[in-house]
N, C-alpha and C positions, 0 to 999 in steps of 0.2 A: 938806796935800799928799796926794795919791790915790796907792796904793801899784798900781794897776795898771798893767799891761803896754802895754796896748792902746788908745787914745784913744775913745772912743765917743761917739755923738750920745745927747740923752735919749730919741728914740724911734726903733722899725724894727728892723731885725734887725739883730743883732751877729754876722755871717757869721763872725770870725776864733775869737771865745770858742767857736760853736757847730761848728766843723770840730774843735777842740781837746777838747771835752769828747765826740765820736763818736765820736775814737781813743783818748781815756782818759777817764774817768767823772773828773768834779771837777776836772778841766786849765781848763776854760774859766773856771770860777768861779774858779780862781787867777788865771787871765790879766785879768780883770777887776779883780781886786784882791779878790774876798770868800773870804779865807783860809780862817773858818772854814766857811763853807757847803761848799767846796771837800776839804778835809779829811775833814768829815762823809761826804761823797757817794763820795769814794773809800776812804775805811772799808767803806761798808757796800756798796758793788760788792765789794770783796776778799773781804770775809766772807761774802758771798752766792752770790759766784762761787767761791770755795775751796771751798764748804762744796755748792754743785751738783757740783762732781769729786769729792769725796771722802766722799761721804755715801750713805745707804742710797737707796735707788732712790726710795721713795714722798716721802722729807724732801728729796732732792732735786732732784727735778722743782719742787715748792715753790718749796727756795733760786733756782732758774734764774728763775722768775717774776720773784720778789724781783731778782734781778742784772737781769734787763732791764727792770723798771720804773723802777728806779734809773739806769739806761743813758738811756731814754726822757728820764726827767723832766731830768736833768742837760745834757742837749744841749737842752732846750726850756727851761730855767732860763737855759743860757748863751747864749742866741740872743734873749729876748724880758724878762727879767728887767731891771729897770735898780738899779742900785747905789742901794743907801740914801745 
């Protein structure tokens, strides 16, 4: 039984996972059902994104990269990724 939220074909775009992981990093990969990839993904936005507010100017400009590639990749995980 598939713990995910959201019914999906095996191929094409996953519109609903990929609208969910643009307004939160690792939302769409929960919606899908892949908890821990999901998890992971909004770990390391927090930490990346925490640490680009709070951090010395040159570390992070860095961390900000890191938080939008993480952003990037998680909405194109959640959108073209298909479930193991």
């Amino acid at each position: 039984m598939s713990k995910a939220l959201v019914k999906t074909e095996s191929d094409g775009v996953h519109a609903v996972p990929a609208l969910a992981s643009a307004l939160l990093p690792g939302l769409g990969q929960l919606v899908k059902g892949d908890t821990d990839k999901g998890v992971g993904i909004l770990t390391v936005a927090v930490v990346a994104g925490s640490s680009y507010l709070y951090a010395l100017p040159i570390i992070g400009h860095f961390a900000g990269l890191i938080a939008a590639g993480t952003w990037l990749y998680a909405v194109a995980d959640a959108a073209f990724a298909k479930k193991k």
